[in-house]
BAFI-3210 file (N, C-alpha, C; in Angstrom, 3 decimals, decimal comma, padded with zeros to 6 digits):
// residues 156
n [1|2|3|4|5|6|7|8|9|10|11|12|13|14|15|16|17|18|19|20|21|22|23|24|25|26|27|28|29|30|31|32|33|34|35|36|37|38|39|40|41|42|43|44|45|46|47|48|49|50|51|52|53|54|55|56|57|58|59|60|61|62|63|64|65|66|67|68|69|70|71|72|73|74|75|76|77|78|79|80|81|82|83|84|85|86|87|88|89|90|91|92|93|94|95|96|97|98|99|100|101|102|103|104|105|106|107|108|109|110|111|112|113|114|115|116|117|118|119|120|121|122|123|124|125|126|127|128|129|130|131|132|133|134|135|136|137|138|139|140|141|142|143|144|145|146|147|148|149|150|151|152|153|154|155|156]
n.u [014,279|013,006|012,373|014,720|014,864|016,736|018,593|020,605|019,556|017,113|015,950|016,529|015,005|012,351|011,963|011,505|009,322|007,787|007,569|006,229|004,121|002,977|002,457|000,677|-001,737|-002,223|-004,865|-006,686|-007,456|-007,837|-006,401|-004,210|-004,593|-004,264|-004,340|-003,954|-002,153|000,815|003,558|003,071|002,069|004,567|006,011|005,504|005,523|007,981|008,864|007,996|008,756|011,581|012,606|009,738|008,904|010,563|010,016|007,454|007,691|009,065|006,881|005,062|006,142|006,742|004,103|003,489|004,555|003,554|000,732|001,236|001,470|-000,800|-001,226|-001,622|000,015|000,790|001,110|002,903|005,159|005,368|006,241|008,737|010,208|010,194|011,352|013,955|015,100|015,334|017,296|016,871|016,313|014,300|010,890|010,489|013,314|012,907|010,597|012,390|012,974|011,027|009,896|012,126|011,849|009,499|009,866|011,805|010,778|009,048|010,671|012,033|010,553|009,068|009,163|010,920|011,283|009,288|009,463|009,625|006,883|004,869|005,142|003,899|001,329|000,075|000,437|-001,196|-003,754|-004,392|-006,884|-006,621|-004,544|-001,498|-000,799|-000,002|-002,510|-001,345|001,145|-000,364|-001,684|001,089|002,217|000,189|000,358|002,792|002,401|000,223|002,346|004,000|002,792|001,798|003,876|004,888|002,550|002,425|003,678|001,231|000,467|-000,232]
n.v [012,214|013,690|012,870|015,177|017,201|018,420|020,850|018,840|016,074|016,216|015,746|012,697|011,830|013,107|010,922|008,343|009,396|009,905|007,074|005,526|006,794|006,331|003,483|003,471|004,844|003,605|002,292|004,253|006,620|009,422|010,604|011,706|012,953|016,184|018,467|017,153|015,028|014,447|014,289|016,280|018,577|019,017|019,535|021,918|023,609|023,554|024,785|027,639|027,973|026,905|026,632|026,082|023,998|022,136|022,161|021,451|018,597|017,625|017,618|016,077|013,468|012,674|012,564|010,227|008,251|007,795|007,210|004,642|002,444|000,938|000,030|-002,806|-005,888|-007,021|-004,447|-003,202|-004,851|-004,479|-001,610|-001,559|-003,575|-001,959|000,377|-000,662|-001,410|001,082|001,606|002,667|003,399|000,709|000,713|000,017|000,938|003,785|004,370|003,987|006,497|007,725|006,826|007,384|009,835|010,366|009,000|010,760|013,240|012,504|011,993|014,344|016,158|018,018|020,046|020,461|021,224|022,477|019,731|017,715|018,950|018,225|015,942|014,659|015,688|014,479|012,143|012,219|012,895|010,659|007,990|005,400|004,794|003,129|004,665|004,475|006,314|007,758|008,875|010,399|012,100|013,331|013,971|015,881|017,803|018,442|019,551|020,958|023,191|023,985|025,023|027,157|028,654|029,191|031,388|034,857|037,109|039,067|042,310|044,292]
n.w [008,423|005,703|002,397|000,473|-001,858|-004,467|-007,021|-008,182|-007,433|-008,542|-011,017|-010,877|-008,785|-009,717|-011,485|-010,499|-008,972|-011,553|-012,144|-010,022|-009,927|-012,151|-011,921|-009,899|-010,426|-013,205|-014,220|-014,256|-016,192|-015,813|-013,859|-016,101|-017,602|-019,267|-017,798|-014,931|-014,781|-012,783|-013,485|-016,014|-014,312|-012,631|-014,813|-015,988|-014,527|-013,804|-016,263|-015,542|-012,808|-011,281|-008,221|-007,431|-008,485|-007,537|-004,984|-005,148|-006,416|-003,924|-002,012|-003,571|-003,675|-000,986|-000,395|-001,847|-001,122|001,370|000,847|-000,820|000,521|000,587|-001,851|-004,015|-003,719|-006,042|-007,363|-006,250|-006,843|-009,274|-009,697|-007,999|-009,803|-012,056|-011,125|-010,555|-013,245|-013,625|-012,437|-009,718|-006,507|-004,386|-003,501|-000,763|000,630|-000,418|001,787|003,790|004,613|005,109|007,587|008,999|009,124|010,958|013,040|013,917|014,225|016,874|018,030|018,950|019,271|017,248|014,219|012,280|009,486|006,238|005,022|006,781|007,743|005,829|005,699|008,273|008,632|005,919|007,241|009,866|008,487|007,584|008,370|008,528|009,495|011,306|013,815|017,776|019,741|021,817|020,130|017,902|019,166|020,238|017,373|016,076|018,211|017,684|014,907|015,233|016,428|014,744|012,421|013,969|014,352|012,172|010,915|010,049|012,354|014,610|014,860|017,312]
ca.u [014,570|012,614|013,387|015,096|015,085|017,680|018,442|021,526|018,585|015,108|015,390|016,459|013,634|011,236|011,930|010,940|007,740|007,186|007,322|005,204|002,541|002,023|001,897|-000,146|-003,154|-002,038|-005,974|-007,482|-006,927|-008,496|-004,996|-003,097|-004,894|-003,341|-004,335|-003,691|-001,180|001,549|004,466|002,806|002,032|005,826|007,253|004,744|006,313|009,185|008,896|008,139|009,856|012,756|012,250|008,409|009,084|011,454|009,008|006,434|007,974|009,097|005,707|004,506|006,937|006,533|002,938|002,856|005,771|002,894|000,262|001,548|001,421|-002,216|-001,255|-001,159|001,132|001,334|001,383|004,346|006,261|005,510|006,626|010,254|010,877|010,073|012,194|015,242|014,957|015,952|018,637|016,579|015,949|013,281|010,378|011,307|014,957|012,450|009,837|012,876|013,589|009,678|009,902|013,184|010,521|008,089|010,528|012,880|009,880|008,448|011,967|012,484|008,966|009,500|008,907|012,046|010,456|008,313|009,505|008,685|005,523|003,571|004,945|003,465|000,268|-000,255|000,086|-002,377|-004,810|-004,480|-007,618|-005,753|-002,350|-001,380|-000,232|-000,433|-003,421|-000,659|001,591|-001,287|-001,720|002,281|002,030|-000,814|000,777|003,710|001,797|-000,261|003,300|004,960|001,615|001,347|005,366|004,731|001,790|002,911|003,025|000,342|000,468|-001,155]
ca.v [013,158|013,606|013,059|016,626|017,681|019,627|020,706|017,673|015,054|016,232|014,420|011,285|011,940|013,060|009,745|007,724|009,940|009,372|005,079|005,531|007,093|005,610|002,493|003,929|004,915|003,302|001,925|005,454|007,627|010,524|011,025|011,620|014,235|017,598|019,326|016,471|014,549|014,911|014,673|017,163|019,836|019,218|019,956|023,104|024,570|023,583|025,888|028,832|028,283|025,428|026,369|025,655|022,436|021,563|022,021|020,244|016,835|017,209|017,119|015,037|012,182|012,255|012,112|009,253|006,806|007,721|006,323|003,973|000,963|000,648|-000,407|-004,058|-006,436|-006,965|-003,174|-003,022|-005,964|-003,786|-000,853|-002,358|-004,066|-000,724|001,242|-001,513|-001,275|002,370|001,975|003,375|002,603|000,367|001,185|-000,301|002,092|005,041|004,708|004,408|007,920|008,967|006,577|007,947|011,110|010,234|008,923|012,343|014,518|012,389|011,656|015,830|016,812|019,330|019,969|021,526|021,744|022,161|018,585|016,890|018,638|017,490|013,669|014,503|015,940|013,352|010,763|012,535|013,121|009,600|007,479|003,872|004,772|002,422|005,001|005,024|007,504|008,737|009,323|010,992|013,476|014,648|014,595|016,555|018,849|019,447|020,017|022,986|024,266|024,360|026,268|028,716|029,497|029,955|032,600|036,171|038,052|040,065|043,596|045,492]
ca.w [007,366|004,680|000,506|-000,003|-003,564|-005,451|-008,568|-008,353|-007,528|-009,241|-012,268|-010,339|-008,052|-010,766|-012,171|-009,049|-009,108|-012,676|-011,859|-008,998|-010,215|-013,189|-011,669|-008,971|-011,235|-014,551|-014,376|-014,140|-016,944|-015,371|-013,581|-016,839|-018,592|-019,224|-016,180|-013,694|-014,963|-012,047|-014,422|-017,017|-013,559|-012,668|-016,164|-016,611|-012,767|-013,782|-016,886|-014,802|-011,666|-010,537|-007,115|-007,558|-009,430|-006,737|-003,897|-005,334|-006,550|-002,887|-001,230|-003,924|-003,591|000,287|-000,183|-002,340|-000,539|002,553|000,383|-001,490|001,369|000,548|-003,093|-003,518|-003,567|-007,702|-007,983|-005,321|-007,351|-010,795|-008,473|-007,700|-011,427|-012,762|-010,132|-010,569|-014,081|-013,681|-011,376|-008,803|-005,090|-003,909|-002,926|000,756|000,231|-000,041|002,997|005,199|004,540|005,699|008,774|009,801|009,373|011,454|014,386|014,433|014,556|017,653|019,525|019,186|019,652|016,809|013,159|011,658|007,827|005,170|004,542|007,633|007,886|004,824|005,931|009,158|007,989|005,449|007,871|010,382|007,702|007,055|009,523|008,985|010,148|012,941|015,389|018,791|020,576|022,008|019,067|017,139|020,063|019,800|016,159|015,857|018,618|016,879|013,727|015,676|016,771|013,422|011,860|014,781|014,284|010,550|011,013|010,468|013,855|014,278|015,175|018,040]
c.u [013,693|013,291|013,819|015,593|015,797|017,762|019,621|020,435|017,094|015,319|015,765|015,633|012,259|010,949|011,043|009,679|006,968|006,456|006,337|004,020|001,854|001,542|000,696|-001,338|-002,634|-003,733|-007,017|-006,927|-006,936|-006,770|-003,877|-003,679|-004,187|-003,337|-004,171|-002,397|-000,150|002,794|004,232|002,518|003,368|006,650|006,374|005,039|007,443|010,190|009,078|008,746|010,340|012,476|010,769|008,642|009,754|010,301|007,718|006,652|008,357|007,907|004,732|004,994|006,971|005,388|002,592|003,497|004,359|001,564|000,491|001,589|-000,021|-002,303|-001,233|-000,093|001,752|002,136|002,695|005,271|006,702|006,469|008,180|010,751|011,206|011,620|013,202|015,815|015,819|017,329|018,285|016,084|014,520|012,283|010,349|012,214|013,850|011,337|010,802|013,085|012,209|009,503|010,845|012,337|010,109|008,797|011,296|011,690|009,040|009,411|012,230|010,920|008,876|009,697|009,627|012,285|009,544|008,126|008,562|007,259|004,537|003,773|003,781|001,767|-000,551|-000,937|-000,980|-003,610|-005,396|-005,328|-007,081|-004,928|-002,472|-000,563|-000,709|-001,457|-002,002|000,454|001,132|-001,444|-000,197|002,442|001,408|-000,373|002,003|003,636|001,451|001,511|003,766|003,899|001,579|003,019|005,382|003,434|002,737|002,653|001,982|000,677|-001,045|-001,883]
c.v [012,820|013,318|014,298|016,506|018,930|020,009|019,582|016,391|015,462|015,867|012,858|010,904|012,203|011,507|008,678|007,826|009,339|007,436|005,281|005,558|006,342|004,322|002,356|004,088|004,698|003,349|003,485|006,365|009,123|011,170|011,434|012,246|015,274|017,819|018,746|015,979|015,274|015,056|016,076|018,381|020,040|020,270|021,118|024,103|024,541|024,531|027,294|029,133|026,679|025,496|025,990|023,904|021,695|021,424|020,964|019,024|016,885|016,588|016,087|013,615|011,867|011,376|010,866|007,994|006,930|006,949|004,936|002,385|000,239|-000,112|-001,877|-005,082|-006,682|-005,384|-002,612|-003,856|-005,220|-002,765|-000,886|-003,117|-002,814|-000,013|000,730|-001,288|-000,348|002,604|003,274|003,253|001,890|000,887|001,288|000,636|003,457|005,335|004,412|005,576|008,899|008,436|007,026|009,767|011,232|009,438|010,324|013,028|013,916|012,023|013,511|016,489|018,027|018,858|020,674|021,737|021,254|020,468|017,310|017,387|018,108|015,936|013,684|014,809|015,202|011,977|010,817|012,422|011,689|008,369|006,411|003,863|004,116|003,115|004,621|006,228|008,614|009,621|010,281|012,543|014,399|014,976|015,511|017,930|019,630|020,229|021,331|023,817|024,446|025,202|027,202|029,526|029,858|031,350|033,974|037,108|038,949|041,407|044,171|046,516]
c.w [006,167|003,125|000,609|-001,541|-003,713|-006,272|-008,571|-008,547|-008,675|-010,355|-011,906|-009,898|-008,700|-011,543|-011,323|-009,422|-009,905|-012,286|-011,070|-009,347|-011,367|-012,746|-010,643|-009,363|-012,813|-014,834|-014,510|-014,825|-016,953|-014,583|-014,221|-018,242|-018,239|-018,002|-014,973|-013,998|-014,131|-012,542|-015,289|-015,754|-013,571|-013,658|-016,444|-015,430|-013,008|-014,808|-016,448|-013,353|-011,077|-009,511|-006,515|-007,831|-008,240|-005,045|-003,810|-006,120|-005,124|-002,142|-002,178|-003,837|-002,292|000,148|-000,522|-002,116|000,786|002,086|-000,556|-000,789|001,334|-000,881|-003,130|-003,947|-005,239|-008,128|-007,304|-006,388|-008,873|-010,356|-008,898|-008,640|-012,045|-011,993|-010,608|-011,671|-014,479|-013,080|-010,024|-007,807|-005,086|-002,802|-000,657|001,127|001,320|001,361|003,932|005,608|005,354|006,847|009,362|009,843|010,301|013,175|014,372|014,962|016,348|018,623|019,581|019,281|018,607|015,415|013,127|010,284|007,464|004,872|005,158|007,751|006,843|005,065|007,343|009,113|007,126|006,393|009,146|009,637|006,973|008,565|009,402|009,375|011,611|013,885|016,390|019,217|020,627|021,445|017,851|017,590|019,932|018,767|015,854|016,833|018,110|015,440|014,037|015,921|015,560|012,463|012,442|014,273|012,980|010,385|011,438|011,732|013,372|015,297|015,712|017,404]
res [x|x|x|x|x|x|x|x|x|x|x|x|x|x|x|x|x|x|x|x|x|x|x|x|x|x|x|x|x|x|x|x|x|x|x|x|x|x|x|x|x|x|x|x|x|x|x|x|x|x|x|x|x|x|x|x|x|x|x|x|x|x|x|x|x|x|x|x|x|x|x|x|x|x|x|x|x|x|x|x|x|x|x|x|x|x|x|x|x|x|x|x|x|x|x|x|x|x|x|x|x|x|x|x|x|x|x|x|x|x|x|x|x|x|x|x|x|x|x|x|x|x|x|x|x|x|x|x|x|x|x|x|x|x|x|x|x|x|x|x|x|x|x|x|x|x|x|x|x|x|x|x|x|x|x|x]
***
């Protein structure tokens, strides 16, 4: 199962985000100008549409518990002070939620959301991931099935 965002969670979960990222590219300021800054897109979607805002801290908070194992070990420890700090799960807590992902979708052969597919997509799109060959191949097949079933029929 993926994070699912609500309006009950998304400022708990926005919060998360917030920690993450900053610690994620504190060093690169280029990430935290107007127009990037992933907090400042949030709160400017979140102006014009909640269910926007809500979609995308979803796929952004997948995306970045899927990268985030590449960070290193100081920036994990800042990470998890920060997080604790808040009264808010560890980073450990939260990638069980995208590995319990990433096993459902390959014990059911089958992408049953938006949610799981950007974890699954991510983690295809990702060349270090220690899958299996053969784990890559059903991922990647259930990826094509959950794109072909989202294409609007076409008409004769």
């Amino acid at each position: 199962m993926s994070i699912k965002i609500n309006k009950e969670n998304y400022e708990y979960y926005r919060e998360v985000f917030r920690i993450i990222c900053y610690h994620q590219w504190k060093d690169n300021p280029v990430f935290f100008q107007k127009d990037t800054d992933p907090i400042a897109v949030l709160d400017n979607w979140q102006k014009t549409s909640s269910s926007l805002a809500r979609k995308g801290l979803q796929s952004g908070l997948n995306d970045i518990l899927l990268s985030i194992t590449y960070c290193s070990s100081q920036v994990m420890t800042d990470i998890n002070a920060d997080l604790e700090m808040h009264n808010l799960p560890k980073v450990t807590q939260l990638l069980k939620t995208v590995d319990k992902t990433i096993e459902k979708v390959l014990r059911f052969k089958k992408i049953k959301n938006e949610g799981q597919y950007y974890i699954i997509k991510e983690l295809l799109d990702d060349t270090s991931s220690e899958l299996t060959d053969q784990d890559k191949q059903t991922l990647s097949t259930c990826l094509m099935m959950y794109e072909e079933a989202q294409q609007p029929p076409t008409i004769p």
